[in-house]
VEXMIKE-138675 format. One record per residue (C-alpha): residue in three letters; chain; x, y, z. Coordinates in steps of 0.5 Angstrom, whole numbers. Example, Ala and Ser with C-alpha at 12.3 -4.5 7.8 and 13.67 -1.06 7.14 Angstrom:
# VEXMIKE-138675
+------+------+-------+-------+-------+
: code : unit :    c1 :    c2 :    c3 :
+------+------+-------+-------+-------+
:  ALA :    A :    25 :    -9 :    16 :
:  SER :    A :    27 :    -2 :    14 :
+------+------+-------+-------+-------+
END
This chain:
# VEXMIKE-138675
+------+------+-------+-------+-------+
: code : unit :    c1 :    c2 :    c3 :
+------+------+-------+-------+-------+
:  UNK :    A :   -29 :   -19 :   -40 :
:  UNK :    A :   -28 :   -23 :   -34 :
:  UNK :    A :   -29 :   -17 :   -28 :
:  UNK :    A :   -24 :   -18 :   -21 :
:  UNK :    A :   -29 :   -15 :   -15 :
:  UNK :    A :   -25 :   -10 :   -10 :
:  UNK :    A :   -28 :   -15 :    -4 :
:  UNK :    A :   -31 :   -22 :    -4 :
:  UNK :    A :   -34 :   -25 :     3 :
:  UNK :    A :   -33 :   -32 :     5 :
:  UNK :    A :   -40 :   -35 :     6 :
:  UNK :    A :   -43 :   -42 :     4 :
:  UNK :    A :   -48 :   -48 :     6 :
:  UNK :    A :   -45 :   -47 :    13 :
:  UNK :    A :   -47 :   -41 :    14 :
:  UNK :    A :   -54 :   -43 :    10 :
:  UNK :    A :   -55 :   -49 :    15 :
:  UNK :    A :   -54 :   -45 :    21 :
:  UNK :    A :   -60 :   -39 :    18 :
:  UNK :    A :   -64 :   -45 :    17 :
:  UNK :    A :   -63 :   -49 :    24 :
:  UNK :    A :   -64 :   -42 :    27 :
:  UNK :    A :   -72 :   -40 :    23 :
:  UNK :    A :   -74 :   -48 :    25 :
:  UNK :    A :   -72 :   -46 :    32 :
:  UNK :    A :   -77 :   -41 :    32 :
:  UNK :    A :   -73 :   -36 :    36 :
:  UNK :    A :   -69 :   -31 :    30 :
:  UNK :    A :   -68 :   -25 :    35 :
:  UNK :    A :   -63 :   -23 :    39 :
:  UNK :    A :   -63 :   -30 :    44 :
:  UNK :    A :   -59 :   -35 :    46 :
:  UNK :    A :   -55 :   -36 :    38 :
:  UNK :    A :   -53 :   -29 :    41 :
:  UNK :    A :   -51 :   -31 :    47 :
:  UNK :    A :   -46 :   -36 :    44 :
:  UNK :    A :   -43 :   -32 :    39 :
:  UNK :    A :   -41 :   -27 :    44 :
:  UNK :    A :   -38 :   -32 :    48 :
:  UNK :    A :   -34 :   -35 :    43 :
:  UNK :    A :   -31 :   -28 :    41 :
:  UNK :    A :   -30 :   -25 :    47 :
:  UNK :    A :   -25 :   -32 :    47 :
:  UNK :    A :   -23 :   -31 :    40 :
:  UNK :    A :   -19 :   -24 :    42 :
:  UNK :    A :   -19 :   -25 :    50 :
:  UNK :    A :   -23 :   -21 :    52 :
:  UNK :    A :   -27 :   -21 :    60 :
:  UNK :    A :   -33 :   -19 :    55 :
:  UNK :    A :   -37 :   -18 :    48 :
:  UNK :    A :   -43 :   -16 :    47 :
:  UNK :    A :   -46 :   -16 :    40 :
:  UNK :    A :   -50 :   -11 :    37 :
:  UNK :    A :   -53 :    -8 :    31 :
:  UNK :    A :   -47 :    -6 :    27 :
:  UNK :    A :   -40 :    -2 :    29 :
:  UNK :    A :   -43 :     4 :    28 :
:  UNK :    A :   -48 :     4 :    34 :
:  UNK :    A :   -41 :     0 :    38 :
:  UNK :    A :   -38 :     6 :    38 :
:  UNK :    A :   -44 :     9 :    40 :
:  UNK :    A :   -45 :     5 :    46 :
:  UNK :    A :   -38 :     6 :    47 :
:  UNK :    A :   -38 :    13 :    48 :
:  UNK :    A :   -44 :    13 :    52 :
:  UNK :    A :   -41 :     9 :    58 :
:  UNK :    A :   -34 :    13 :    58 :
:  UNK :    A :   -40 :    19 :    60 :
:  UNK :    A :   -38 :    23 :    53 :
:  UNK :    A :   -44 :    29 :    53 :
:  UNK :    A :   -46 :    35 :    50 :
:  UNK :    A :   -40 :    40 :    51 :
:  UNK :    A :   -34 :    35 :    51 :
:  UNK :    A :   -29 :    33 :    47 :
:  UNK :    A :   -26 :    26 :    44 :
:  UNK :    A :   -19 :    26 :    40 :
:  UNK :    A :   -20 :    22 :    33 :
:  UNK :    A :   -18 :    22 :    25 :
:  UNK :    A :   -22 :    25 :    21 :
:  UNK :    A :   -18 :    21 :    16 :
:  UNK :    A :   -24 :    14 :    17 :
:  UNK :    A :   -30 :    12 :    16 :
:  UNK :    A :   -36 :    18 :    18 :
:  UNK :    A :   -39 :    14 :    22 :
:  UNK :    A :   -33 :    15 :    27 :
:  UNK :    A :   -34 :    23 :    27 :
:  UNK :    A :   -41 :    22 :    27 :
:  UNK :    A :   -41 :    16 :    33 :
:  UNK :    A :   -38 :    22 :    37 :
:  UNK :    A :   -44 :    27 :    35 :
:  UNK :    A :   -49 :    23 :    36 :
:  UNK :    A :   -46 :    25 :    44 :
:  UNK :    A :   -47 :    31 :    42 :
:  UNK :    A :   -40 :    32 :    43 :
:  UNK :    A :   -34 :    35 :    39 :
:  UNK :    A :   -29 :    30 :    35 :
:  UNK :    A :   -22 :    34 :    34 :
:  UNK :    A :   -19 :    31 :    29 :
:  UNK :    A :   -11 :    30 :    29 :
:  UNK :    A :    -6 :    28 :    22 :
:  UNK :    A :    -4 :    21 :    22 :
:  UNK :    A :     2 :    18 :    21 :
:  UNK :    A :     8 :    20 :    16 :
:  UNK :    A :     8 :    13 :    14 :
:  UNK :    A :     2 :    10 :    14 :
:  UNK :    A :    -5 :    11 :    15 :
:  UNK :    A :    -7 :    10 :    23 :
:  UNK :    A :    -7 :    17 :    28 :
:  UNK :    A :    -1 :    20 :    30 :
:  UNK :    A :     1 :    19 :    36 :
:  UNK :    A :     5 :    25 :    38 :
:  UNK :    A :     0 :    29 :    36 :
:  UNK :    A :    -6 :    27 :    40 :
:  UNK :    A :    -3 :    29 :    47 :
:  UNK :    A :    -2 :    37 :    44 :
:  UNK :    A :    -9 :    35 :    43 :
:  UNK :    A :   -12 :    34 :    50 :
:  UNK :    A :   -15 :    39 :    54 :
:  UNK :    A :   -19 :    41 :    61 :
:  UNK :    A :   -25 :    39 :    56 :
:  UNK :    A :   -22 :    31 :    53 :
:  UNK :    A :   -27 :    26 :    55 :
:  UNK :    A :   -23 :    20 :    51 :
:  UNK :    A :   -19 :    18 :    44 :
:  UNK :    A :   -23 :    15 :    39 :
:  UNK :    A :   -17 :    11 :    35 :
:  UNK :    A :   -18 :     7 :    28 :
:  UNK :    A :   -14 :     1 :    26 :
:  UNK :    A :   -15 :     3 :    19 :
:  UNK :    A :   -15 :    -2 :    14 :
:  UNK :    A :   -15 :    -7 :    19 :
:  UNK :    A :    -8 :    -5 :    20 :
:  UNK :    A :    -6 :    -4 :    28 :
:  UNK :    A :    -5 :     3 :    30 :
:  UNK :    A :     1 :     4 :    36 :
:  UNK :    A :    -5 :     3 :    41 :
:  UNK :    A :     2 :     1 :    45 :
:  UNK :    A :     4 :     9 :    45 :
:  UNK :    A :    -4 :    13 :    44 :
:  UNK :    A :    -6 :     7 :    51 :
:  UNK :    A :     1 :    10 :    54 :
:  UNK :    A :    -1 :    17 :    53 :
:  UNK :    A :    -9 :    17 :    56 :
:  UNK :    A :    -7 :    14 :    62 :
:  UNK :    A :    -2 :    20 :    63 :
:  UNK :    A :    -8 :    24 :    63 :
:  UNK :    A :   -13 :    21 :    66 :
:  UNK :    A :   -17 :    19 :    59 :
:  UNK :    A :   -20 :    13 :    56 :
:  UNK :    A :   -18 :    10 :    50 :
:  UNK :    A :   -23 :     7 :    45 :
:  UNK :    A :   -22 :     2 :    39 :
:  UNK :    A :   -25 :     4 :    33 :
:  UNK :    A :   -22 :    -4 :    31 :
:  UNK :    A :   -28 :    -3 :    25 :
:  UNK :    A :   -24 :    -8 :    20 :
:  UNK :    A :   -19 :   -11 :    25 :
:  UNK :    A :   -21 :   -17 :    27 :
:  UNK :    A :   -16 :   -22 :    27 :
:  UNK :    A :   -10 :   -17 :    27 :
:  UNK :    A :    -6 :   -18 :    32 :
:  UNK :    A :     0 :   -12 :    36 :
:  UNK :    A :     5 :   -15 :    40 :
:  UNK :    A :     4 :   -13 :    48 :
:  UNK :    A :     8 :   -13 :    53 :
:  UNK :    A :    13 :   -18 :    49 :
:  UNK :    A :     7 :   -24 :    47 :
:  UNK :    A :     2 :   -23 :    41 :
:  UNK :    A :    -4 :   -22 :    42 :
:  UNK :    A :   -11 :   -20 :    39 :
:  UNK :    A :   -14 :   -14 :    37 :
:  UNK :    A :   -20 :   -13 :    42 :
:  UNK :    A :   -17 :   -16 :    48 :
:  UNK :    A :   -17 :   -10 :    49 :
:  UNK :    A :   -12 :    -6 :    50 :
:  UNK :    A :   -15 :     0 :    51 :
:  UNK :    A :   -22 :     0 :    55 :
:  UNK :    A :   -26 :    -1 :    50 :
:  UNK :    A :   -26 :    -4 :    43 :
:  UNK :    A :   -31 :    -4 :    37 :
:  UNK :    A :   -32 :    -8 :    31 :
:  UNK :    A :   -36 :    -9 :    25 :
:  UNK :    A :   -39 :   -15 :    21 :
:  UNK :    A :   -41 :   -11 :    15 :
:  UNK :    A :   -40 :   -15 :     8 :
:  UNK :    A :   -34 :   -11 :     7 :
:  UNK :    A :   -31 :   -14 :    14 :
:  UNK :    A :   -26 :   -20 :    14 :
:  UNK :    A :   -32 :   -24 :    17 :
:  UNK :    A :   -39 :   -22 :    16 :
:  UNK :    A :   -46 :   -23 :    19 :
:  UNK :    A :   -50 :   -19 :    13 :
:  UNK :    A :   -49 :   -13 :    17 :
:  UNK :    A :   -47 :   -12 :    25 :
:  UNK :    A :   -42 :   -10 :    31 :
:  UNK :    A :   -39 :   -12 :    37 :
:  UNK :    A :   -36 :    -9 :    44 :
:  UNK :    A :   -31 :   -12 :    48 :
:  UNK :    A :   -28 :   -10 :    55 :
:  UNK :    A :   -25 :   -12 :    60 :
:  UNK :    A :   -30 :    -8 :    65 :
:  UNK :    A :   -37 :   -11 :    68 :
:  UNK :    A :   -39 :    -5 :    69 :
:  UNK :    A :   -39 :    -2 :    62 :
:  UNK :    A :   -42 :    -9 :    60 :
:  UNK :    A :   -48 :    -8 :    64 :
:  UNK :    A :   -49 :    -1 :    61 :
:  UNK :    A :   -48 :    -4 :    54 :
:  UNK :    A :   -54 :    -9 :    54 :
:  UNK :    A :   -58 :    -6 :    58 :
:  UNK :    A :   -58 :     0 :    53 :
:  UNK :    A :   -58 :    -4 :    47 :
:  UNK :    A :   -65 :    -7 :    49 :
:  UNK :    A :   -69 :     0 :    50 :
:  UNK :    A :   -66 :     1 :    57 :
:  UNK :    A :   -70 :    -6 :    58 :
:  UNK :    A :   -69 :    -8 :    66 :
:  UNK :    A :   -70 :   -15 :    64 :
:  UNK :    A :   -68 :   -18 :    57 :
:  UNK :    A :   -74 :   -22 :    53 :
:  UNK :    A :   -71 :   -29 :    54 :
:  UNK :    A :   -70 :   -29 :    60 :
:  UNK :    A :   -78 :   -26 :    61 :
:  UNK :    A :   -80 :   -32 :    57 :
:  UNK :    A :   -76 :   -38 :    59 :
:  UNK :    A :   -78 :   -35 :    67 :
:  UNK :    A :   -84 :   -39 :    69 :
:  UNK :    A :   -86 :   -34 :    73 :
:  UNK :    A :   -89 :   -28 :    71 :
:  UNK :    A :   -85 :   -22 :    70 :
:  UNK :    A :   -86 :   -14 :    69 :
:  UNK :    A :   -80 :   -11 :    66 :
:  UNK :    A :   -78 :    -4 :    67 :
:  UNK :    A :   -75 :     3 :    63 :
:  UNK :    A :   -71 :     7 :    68 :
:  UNK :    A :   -67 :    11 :    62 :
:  UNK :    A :   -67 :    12 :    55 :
:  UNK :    A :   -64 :     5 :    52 :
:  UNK :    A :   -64 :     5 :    44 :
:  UNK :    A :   -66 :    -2 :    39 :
:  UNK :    A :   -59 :    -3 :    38 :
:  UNK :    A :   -59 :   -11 :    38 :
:  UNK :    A :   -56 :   -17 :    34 :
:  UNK :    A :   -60 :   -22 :    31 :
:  UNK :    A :   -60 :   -30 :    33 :
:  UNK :    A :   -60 :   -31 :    25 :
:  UNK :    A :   -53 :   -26 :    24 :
:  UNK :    A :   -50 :   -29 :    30 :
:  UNK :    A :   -51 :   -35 :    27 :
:  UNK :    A :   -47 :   -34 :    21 :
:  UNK :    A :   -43 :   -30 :    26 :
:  UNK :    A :   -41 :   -36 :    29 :
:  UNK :    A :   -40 :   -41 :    23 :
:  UNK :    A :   -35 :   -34 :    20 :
:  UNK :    A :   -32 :   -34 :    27 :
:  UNK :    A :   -29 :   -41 :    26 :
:  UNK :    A :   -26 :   -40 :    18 :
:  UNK :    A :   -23 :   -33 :    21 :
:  UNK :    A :   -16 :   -37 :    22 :
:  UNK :    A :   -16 :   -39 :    15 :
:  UNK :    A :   -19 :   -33 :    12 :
:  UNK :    A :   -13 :   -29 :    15 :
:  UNK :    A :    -8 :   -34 :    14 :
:  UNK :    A :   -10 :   -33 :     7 :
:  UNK :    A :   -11 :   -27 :     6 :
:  UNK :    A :    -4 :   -25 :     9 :
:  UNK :    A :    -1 :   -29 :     4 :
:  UNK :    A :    -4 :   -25 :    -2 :
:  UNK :    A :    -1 :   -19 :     2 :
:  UNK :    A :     5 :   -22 :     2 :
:  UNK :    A :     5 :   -23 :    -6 :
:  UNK :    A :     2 :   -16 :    -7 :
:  UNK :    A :     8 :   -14 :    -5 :
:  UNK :    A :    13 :   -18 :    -8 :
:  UNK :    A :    10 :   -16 :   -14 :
:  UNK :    A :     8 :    -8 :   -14 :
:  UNK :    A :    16 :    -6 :   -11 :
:  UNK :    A :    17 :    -6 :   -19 :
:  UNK :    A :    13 :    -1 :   -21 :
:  UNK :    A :    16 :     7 :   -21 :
:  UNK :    A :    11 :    11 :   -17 :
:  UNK :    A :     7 :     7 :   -13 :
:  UNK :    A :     8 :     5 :    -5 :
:  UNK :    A :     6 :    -2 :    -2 :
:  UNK :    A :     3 :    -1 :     5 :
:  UNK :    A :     8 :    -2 :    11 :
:  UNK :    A :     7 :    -7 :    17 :
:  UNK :    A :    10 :    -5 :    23 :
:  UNK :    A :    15 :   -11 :    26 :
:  UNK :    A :    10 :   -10 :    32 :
:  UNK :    A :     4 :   -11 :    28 :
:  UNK :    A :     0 :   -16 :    24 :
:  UNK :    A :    -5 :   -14 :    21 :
:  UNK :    A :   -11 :   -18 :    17 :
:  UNK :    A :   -10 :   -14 :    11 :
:  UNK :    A :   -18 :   -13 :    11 :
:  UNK :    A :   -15 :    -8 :     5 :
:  UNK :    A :   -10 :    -7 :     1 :
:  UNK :    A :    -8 :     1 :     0 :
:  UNK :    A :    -3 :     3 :    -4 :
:  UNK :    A :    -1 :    10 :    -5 :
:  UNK :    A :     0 :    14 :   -12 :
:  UNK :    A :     6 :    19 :   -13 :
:  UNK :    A :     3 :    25 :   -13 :
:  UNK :    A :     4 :    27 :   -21 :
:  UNK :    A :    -1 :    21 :   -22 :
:  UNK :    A :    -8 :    22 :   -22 :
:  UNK :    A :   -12 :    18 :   -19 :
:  UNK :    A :   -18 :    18 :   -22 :
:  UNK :    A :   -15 :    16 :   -29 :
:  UNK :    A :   -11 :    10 :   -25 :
:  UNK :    A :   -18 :     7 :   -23 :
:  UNK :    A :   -22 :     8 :   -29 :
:  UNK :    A :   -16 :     5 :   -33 :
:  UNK :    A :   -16 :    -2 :   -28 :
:  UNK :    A :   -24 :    -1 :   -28 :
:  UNK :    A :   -24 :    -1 :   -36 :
:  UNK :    A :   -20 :    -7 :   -35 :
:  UNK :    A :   -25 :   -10 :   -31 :
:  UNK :    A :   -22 :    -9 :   -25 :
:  UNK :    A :   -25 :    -6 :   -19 :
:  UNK :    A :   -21 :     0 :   -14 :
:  UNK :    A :   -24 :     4 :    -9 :
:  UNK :    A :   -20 :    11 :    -7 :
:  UNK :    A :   -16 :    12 :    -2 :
:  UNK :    A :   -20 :    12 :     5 :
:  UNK :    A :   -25 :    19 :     6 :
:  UNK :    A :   -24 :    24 :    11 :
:  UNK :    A :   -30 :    27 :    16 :
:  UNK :    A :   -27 :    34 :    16 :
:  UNK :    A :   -28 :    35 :     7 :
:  UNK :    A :   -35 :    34 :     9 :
:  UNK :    A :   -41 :    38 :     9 :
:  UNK :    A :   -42 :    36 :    17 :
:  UNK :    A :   -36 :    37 :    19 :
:  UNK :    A :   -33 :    43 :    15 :
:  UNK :    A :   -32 :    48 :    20 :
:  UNK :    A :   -28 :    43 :    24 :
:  UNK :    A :   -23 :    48 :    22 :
:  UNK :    A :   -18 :    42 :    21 :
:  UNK :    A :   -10 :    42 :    18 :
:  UNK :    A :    -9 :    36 :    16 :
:  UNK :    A :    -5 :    36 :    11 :
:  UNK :    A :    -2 :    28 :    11 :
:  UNK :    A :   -10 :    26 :    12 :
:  UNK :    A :   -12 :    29 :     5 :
:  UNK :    A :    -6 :    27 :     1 :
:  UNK :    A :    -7 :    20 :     4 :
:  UNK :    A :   -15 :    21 :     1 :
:  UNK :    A :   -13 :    23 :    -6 :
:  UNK :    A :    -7 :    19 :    -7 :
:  UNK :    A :    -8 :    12 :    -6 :
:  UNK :    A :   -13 :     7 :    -9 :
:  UNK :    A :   -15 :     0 :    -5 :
:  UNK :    A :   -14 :    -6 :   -10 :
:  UNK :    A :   -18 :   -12 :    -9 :
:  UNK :    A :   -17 :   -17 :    -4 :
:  UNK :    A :   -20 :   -23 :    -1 :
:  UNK :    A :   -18 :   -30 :     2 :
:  UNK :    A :   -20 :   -34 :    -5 :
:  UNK :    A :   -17 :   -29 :    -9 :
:  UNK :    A :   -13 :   -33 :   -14 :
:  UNK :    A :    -6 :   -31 :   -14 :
:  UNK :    A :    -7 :   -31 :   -22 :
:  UNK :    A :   -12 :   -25 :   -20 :
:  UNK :    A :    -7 :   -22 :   -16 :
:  UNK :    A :    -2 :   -22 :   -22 :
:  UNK :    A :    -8 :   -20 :   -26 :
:  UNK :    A :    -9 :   -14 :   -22 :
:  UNK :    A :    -2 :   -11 :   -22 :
:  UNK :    A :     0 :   -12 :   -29 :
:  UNK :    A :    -7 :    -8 :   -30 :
:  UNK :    A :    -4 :    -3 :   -24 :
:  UNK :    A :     3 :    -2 :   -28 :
:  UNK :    A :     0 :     0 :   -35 :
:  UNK :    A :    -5 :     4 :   -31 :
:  UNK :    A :     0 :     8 :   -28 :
:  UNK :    A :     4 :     9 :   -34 :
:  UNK :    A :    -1 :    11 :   -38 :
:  UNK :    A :    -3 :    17 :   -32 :
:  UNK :    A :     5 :    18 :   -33 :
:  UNK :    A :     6 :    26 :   -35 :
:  UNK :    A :     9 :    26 :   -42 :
:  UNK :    A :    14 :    29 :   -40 :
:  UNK :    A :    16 :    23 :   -35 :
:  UNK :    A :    14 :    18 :   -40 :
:  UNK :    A :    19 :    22 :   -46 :
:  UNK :    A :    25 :    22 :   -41 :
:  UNK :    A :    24 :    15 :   -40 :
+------+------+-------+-------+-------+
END
């Protein structure tokens, strides 16, 4: 049986090639294909500066750092991501207070983070979920009203785009004060595993390189290209958090196909949801008309007399792979006493499922997918739904 995968990453000879010219050149960590990278990203989203760094995860972790987030202090986020946004928020040994999203989609909802910012809030951590933007517009409004500074949690956004001030433009340009990205295998484009932080601040920038490199007060490359000598110094605590010559290397060949990749996988979306507006009891996602989103997944939300785990394991009998709907940190054991209420949260986690989706995706595949879905969803149908029908 033919099996459908839920993702698929775009890699080829080009991306073969570039390792390869990379291992002869001798150099394969963090140096001057870094570099490159960097300058071309930040140039991709608009963006003043990008610094590359191991993953996301260690992204926001930068992030937070730089904003000042310390023990005692408190950042606005949903607990509807990724635990690595909460546990982003812990590693500051400070608290993520967890807010519902949005009625109609999975992003934060903006009229309750203001409700949510005390003498004590350090900063709002915002997610574009799924690659779809949330309404930095409204949340970057309502940070610069108290003083407080937004991060973008921008994870699986490359590529998208909101309209800002009347023009289209990039998430990660940012809009915000600082944006994070991914470039795990999941992502839209990959290098293996790895991260990204754009900003528009000098100063942020600084703190982001030096302490990615151990606190190093000069970078390798520079030691070695220098033909003097040169002793470096550690005044504070930095981590290992850098990129690797060999992943920015791949990152700049995906760089160069993320206009197809997202043109692409955009028009499958579309197709989606031509296709799935037929079936009683399942939702597409809604897009915003200021947003654009890379579809980096494609999430659809189940009735709630479906169950969820028959509808997956039908299409997973079928040969077609599904993942559930978006976790919540506060279901988790570390996160437990949270004390969150977040009733749209969970339902959003236990009743929608994400559907393959990836830019060389057959639309033949697509069909597949949704005629898979609707037998699926009919066989989950209550006896009772199925007689009346």
């Amino acid at each position: 049986m033919r099996k459908i995968p839920v993702a698929l990453p775009n890699l080829g000879e080009e991306e073969a090639e570039a390792t390869r010219r990379v291992i002869l050149s001798g150099w394969v960590t963090q140096g001057p294909e870094v570099a490159a990278f960097e300058s071309e990203f930040a140039a991709y989203v608009g963006a003043s500066h990008a610094c590359a760094v191991s993953n996301c995860t260690t992204a926001l972790h930068l992030a937070l750092l730089a904003l000042g987030v310390g023990e005692g202090d408190e950042v606005i986020t949903v607990s509807h991501s990724f635990i690595a946004t909460a546990n982003a928020i812990t590693y500051c040994r400070a608290k993520p207070v967890f807010v519902d999203i949005e009625a109609t989609g999975f992003n934060i909802d903006p009229a309750l983070v203001e409700a949510a910012i005390t003498p004590r809030t350090r900063a709002i951590l915002c997610v574009h979920q799924l690659g779809m933007p949330c309404d930095l517009a409204a949340i970057v409004a309502i940070g610069r009203r108290h003083a407080v500074p937004v991060i973008e949690d921008a994870a699986c956004a490359i590529g998208s785009e909101i309209e800002w001030e009347g023009a289209w433009q990039k998430v990660g340009r940012p809009h915000g004060d600082i944006a994070c990205f991914s470039f795990h295998p999941r992502k839209v484009i990959t290098t293996g595993d790895g991260g990204m932080l754009t900003t528009n601040n000098p100063q942020y920038d600084q703190k982001f390189r030096l302490w990615r490199q151990h606190g190093m007060s000069v970078p390798d490359a520079v030691r070695h290209a220098s033909s003097q000598v040169v002793f470096e110094a550690y005044n504070e605590v930095g981590f290992n958090y850098r990129m690797t010559d060999l992943q920015a290397a791949v990152g700049r060949v995906q760089l160069g196909r993320l206009p197809g990749i997202v043109e692409a996988r955009r028009r499958l979306a579309g197709l989606y949801g031509d296709l799935i507006g037929g079936i009683e009891g399942v939702a597409a996602p809604i897009e915003a008309n200021w947003a654009r989103s890379n579809w980096q997944s494609y999430c659809v939300t189940l009735a709630p007399d479906l169950d969820q785990r028959s509808v997956m394991q039908s299409m997973l009998d079928a040969g077609i792979a599904t993942r559930r709907g978006i976790m919540n940190a506060h279901l988790e054991t570390p996160y437990a006493n949270a004390g969150a209420n977040l009733p749209r949260s969970e339902a959003a986690q236990a009743h929608s499922i994400i559907l393959p989706l990836y830019d060389r995706m057959p639309e033949a595949d697509v069909q597949a997918v949704v005629n898979a879905l609707e037998v699926a969803v009919e066989a989950a149908r209550p006896i009772l739904h199925r007689a009346a029908v």
